[in-house]
C-alpha positions as CSV (number, residue, x, y, z in Angstrom):
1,X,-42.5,19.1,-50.6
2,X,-41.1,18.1,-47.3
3,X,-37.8,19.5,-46.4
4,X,-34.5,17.5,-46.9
5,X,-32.5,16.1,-44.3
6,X,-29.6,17.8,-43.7
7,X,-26.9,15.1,-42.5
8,X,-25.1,16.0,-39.5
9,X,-21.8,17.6,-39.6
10,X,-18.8,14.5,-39.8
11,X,-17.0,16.9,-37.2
12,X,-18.5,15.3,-34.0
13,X,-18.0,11.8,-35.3
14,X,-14.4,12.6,-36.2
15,X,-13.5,14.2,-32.8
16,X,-15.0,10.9,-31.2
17,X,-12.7,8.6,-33.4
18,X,-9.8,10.9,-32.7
19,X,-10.5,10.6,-29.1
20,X,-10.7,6.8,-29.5
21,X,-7.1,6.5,-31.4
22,X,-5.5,8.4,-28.6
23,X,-6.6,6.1,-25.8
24,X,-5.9,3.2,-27.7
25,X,-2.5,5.0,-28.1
26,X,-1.9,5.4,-24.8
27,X,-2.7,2.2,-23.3
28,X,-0.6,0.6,-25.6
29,X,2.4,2.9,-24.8
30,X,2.0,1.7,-21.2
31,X,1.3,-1.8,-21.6
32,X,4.9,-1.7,-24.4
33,X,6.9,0.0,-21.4
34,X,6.1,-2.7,-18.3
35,X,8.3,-4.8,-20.0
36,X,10.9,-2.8,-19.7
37,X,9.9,-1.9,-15.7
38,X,10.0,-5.8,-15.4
39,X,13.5,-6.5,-16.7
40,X,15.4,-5.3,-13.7
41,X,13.4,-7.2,-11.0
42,X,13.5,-10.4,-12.7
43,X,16.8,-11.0,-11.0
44,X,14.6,-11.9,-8.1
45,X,13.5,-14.8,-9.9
46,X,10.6,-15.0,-7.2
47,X,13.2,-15.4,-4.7
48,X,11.0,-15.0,-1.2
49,X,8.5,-17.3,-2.8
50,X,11.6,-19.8,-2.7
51,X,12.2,-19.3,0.6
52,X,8.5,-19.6,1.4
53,X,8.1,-23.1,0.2
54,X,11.8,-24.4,1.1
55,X,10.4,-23.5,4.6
56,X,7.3,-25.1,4.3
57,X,9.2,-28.6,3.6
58,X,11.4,-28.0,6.2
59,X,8.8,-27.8,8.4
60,X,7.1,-31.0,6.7
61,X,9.9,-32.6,7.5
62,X,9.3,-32.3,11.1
63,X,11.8,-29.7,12.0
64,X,10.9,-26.3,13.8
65,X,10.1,-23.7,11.5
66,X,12.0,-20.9,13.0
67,X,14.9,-23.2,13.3
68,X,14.9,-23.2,8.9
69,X,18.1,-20.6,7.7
70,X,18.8,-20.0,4.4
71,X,22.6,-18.4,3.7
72,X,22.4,-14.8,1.7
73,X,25.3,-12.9,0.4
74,X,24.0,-9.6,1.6
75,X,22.1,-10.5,4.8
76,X,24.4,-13.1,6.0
77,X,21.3,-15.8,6.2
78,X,17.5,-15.2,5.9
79,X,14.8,-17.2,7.9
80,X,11.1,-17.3,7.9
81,X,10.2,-14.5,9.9
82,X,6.6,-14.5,9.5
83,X,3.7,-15.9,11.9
84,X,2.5,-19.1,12.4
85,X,-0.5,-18.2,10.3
86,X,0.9,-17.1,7.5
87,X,2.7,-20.5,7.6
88,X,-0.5,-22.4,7.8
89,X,-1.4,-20.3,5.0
90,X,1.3,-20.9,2.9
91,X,1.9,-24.6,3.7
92,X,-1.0,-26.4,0.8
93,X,1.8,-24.7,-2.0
94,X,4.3,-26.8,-0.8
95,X,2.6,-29.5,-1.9
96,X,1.9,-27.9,-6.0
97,X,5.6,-27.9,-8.5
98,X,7.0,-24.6,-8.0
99,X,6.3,-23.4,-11.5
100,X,2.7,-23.8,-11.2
101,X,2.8,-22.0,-7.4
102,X,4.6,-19.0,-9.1
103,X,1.8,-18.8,-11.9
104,X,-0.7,-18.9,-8.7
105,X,0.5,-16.3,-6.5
106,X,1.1,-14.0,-10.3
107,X,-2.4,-14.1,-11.0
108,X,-3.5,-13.4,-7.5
109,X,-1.3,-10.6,-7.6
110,X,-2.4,-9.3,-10.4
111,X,-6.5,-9.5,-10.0
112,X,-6.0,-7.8,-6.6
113,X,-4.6,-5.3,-8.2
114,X,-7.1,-4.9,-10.8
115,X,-9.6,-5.3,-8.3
116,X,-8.0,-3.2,-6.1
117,X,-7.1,0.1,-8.4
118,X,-11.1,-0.5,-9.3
119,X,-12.2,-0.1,-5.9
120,X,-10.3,3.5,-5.6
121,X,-11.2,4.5,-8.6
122,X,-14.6,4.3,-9.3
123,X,-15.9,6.5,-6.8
124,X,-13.4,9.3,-8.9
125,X,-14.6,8.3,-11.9
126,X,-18.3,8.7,-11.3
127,X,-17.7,11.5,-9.3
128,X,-15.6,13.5,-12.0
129,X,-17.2,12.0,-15.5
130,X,-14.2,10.2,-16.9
131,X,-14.5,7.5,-19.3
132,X,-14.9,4.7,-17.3
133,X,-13.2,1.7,-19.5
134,X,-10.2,4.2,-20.3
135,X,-9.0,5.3,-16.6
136,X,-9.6,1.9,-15.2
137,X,-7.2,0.3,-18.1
138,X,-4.6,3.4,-17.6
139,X,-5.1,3.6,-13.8
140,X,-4.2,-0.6,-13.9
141,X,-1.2,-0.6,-16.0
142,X,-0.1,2.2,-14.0
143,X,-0.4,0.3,-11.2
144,X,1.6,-2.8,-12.4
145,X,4.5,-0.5,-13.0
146,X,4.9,1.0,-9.5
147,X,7.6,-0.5,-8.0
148,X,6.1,-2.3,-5.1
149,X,3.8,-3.9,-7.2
150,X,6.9,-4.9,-9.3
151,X,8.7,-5.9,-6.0
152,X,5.9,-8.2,-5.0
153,X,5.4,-9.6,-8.2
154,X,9.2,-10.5,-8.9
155,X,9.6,-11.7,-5.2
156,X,6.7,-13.7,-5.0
157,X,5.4,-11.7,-2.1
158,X,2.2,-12.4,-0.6
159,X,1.3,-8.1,-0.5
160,X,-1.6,-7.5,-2.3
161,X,-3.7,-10.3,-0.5
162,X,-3.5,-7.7,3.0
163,X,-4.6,-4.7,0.5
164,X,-7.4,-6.8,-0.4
165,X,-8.6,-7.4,3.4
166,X,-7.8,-4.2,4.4
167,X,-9.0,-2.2,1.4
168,X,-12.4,-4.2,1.3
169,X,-12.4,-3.6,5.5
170,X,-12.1,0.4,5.3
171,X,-13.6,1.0,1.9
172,X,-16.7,-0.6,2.2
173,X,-17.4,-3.1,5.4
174,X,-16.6,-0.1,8.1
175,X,-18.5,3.1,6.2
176,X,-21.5,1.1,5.9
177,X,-21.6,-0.4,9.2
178,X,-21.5,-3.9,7.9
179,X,-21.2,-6.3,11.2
180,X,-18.3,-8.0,10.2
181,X,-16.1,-4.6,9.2
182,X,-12.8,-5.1,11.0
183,X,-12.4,-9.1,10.2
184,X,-10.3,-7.9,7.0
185,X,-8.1,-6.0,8.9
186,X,-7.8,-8.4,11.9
187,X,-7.1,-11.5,9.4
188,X,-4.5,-8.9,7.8
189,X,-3.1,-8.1,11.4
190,X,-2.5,-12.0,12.1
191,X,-0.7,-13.0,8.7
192,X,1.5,-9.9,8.2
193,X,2.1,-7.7,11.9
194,X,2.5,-4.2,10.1
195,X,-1.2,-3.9,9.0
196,X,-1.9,-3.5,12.4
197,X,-1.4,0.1,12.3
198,X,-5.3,0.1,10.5
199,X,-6.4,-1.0,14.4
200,X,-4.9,1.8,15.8
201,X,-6.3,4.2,13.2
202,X,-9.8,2.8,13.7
203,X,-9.1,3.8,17.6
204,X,-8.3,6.8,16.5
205,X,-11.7,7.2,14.0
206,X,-13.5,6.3,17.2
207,X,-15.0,3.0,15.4
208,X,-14.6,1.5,19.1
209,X,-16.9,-1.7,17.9
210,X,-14.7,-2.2,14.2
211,X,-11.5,-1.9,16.3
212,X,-12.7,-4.7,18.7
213,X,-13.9,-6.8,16.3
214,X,-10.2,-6.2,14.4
215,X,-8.3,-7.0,17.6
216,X,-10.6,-10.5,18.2
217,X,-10.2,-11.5,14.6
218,X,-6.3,-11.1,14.9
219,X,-6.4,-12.6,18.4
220,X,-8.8,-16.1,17.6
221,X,-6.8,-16.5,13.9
222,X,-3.4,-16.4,16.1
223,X,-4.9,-18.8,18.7
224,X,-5.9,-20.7,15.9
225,X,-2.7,-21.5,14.4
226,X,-1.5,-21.8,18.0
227,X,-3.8,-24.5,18.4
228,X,-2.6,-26.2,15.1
229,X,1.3,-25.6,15.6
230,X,1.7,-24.8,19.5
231,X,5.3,-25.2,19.9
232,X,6.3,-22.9,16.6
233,X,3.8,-20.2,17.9
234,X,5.0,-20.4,21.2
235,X,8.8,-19.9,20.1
236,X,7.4,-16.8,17.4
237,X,5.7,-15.2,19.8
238,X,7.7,-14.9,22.9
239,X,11.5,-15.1,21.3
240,X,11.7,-14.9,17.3
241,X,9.3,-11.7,17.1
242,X,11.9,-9.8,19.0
243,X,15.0,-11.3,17.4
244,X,16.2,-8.1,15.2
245,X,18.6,-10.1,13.6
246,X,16.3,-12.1,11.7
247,X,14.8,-9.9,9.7
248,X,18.0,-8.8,7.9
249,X,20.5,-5.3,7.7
250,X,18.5,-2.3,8.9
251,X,20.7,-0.2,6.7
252,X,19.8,-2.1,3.5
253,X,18.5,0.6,0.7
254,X,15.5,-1.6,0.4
255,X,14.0,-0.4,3.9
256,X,12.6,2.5,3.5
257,X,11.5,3.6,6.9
258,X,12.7,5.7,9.6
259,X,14.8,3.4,11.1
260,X,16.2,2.5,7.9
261,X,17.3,6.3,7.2
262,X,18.6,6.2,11.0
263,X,20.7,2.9,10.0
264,X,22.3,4.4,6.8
265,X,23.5,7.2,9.2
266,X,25.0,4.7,11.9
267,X,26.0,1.8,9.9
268,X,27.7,-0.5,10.8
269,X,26.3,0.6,14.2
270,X,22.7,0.8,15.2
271,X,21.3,4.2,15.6
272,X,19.8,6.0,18.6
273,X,17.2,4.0,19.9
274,X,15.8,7.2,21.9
275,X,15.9,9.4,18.7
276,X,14.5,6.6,16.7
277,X,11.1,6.4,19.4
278,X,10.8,10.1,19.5
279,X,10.8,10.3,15.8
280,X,7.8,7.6,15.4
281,X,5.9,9.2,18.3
282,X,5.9,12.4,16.7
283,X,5.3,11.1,13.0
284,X,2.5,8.2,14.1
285,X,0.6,10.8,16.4
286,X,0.5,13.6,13.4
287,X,0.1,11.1,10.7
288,X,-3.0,9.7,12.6
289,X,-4.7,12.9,13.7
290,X,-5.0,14.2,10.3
291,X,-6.2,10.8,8.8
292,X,-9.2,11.1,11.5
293,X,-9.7,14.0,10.4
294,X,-10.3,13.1,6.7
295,X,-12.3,10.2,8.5
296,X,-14.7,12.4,10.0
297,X,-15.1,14.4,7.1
298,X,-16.1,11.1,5.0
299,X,-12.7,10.8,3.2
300,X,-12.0,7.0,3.7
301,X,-9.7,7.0,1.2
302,X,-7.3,10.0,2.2
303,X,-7.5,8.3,5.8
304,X,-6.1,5.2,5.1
305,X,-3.4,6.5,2.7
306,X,-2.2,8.5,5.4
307,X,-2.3,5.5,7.5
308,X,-0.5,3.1,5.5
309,X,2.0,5.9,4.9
310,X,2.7,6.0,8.6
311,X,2.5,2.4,9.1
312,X,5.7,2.1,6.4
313,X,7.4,5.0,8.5
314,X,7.1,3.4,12.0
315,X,7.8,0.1,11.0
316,X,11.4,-0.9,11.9
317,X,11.5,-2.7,8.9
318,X,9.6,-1.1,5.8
319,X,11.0,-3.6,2.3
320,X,9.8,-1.5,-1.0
321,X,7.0,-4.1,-1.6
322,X,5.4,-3.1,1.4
323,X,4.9,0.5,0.5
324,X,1.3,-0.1,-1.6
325,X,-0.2,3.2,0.4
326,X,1.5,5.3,-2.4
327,X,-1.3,4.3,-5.0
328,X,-4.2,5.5,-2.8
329,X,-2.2,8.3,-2.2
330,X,-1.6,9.5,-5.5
331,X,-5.6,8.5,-6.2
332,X,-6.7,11.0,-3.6
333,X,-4.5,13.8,-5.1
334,X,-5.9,13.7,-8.7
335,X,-9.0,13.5,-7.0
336,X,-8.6,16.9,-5.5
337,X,-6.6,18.5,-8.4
338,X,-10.1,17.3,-10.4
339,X,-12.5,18.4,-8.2
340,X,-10.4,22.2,-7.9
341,X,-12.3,25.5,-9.8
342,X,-10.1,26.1,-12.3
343,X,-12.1,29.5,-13.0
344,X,-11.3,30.7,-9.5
345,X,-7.3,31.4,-8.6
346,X,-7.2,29.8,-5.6
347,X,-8.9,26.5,-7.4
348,X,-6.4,27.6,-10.2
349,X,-3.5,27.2,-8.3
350,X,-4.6,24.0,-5.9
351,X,-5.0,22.2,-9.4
352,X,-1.5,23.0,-10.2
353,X,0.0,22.2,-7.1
354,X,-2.3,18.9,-6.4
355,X,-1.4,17.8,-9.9
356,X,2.0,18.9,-9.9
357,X,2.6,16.3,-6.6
358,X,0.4,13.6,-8.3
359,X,3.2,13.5,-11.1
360,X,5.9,13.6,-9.0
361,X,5.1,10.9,-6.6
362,X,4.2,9.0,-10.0
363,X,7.2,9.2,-11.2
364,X,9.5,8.2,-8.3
365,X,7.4,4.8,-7.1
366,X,7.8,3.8,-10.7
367,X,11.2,4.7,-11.3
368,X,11.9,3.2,-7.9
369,X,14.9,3.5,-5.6
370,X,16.4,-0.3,-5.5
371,X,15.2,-1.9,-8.8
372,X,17.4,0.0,-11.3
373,X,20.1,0.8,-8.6
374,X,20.6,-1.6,-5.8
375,X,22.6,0.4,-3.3
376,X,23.6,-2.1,-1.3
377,X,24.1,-1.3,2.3
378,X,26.7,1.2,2.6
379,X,26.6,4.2,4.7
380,X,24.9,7.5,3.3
381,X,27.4,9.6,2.3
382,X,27.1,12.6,4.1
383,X,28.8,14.8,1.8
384,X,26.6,13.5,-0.7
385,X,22.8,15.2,-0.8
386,X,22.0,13.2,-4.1
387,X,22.9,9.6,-2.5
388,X,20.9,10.8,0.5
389,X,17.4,12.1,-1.4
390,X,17.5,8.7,-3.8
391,X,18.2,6.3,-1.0
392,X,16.1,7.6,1.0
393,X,13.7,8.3,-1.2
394,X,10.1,6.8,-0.1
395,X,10.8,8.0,3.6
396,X,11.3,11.4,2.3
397,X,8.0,11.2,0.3
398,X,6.0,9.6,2.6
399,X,7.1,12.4,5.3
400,X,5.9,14.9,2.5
401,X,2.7,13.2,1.8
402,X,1.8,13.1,5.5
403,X,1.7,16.8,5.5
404,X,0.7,17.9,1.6
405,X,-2.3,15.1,1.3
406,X,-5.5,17.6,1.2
407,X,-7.5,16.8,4.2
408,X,-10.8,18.8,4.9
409,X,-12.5,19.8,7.7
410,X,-14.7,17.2,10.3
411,X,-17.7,17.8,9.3
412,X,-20.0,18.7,12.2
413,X,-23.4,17.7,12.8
414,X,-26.3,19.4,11.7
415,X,-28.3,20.5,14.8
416,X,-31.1,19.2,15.9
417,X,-33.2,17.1,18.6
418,X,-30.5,14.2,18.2
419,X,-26.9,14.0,19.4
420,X,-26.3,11.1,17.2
421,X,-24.6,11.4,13.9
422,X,-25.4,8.6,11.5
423,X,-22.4,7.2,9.9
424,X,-21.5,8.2,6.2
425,X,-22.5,5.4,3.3
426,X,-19.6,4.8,0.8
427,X,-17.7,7.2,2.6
428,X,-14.7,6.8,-0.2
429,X,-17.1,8.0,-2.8
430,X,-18.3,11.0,-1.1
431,X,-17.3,14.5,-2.3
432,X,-14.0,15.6,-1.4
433,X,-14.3,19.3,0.0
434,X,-11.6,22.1,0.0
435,X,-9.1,22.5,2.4
């Protein structure tokens, strides 16, 4: 008689469901607490998105652009302080009801940030054997509740659109050699200034031909609007650029750079201009050396978070929405604390620490320092270290980050008849060696 069948133990199958319930369990904890993250910021009430398109009638109207104010009780009056293109850019909303141009920039928002947390973490995910489905879905929601993503949601900030150019520029376009890689960053450059720290890195990375093409796509878009709206580019370009004033109190919480910190020192009066230059010499020429290096060892991804980290720093003016580089930031570090031996005590301990900063910058850029606690723009108390770490909290973290970020080796070239070095493929998704 042929044997029976014996039926497979019900353990495997119950481990599987009990895996299953916890996901679902903790997705749904996340997606029941971004309520909560929300509630603060909706005092904004999309409030630079207002500004945005009371602007863009203004201008309509015939008047100069630069010339449109807007009183504020905390800045004294707020103005349209981007460029020309970003104007030209912005102008077709002006003609949509406000309600339905909030629902717009809201669902842009959020499917660059899905698209964009997809993008990061991918590579990890194939790399490491996580459940795909799962740590996209987490890795998302987490996302939302950071608090520049908040910011920019609430404010009606136009953000994520420059993470999607530069992101799909650095990620993709530039390691594979594509012949357009730098237009992302150059179209980036021209709406917003501050993503023009991703030309200088690619100086620094020695992409000589992506760095060109960056600096022609920023210079024709510019000329471009020029062409369309000489006299308002004109005036941005050679008097409202420079025009401090403009862009608001340096010493507000909400700008988290250096010269913010500097500001909540001095206020009322303006800090050290020479201390201020030293400081972002020293910070943008160490930030930048070690993201080539994580360049030339294939990192893409540790390369432009330390970018973007120093690119918030340097900035005189660094608003919490600005400060996306965070995210790839805290991508790259579970990336290493995954990819440490556990078995071995140095790998032991590298996990620990790598994870031990992934949690912690976690938890501060979605706890936030102005959306529960607006502190206004008041001097630092000196005698105050608390006041001082939580106000200053993203400059302190991004300084950290600059240094702790693991960043291996350049990789030489293997030797041989040819001096070249072909460039890596997918460079974000390629193994990320010790330090």
């Amino acid at each position: 008689m042929p044997a029976e069948r014996i039926a497979p133990p019900p353990v495997a199958t119950d481990e599987a469901g009990g895996r299953r319930v916890r996901r679902l369990v903790t997705v749904l904890a996340l997606a029941a607490v971004l309520p909560a993250l929300y509630l603060p910021g909706l005092v904004h009430d999309f409030f630079d998105l207002k500004i945005y398109m009371r602007a863009m009638d203004w201008w309509a109207a015939g008047h100069p652009l630069y010339d449109y104010v807007q009183p504020d009780r905390v800045q004294g009056a707020l103005y349209f302080t981007y460029p020309p293109l970003s104007a030209l850019l912005l102008s077709p909303f002006a003609l949509l009801p406000l309600g339905l141009t909030v629902a717009v920039f809201t669902a842009l928002t959020v499917a660059g940030v899905v698209a964009t947390t997809r993008w990061l973490v991918d590579p990890v995910v194939a790399r490491r054997g996580l459940p795909r489905l799962f740590t996209l879905t987490v890795a998302v929601l987490l996302v939302l509740a950071v608090e520049s993503t908040r910011e920019t949601i609430t404010f009606g900030q136009i953000n994520m659109l420059l993470v999607v150019l530069i992101l799909a520029d650095l990620l993709f376009a530039v390691p594979r050699g594509r012949r357009w890689a730098g237009v992302g960053v150059g179209l980036a450059t021209a709406l917003k200034l501050y993503p023009g720290i991703f030309v200088v890195y690619l100086l620094a990375t020695r992409r000589w031909r992506e760095a060109g093409v960056a600096s022609v796509t920023a210079a024709a878009a510019t000329l471009l609007a020029a062409a369309v709206a000489p006299s308002d580019s004109w005036r941005f370009w050679t008097h409202e650029l420079w025009a401090t004033d403009r862009v608001g109190r340096t010493d507000y919480t909400g700008n988290q750079s250096l010269f913010g910190l500097l500001s909540r020192f001095t206020a009322p009066a303006e800090p050290n201009r020479a201390l201020w230059l030293a400081l972002v010499g020293v910070v943008a020429a160490y930030g930048l050396w070690r993201a080539a290096r994580a360049a030339r060892s294939g990192d893409a991804l540790t390369g432009l978070a330390l970018t973007g980290l120093v690119g918030g720093l340097v900035s005189p003016i660094t608003w919490t929405h600005h400060i996306y580089w965070f995210v790839p930031a805290v991508v790259a570090l579970a990336d290493g604390a995954l990819g440490a031996d556990p078995t071995t005590p140095g790998g032991a301990r590298r996990r620990r620490r790598l994870t031990g900063l992934a949690v912690v910058v976690s938890a501060v850029i979605i706890y936030g320092v102005v959306s529960f606690q607006d502190w206004g723009v008041a001097p630092v108390h000196t005698d105050s270290p608390g006041e001082f770490l939580v106000r200053n909290a993203y400059v302190l973290l991004s300084l950290a980050l600059l240094v702790a970020l693991p960043v291996a080796p350049a990789r030489r070239p293997a030797p041989g008849p040819s001096r070249r070095t072909p460039r890596p493929q997918k460079s974000h998704q390629l193994d990320r060696p010790a330090e």
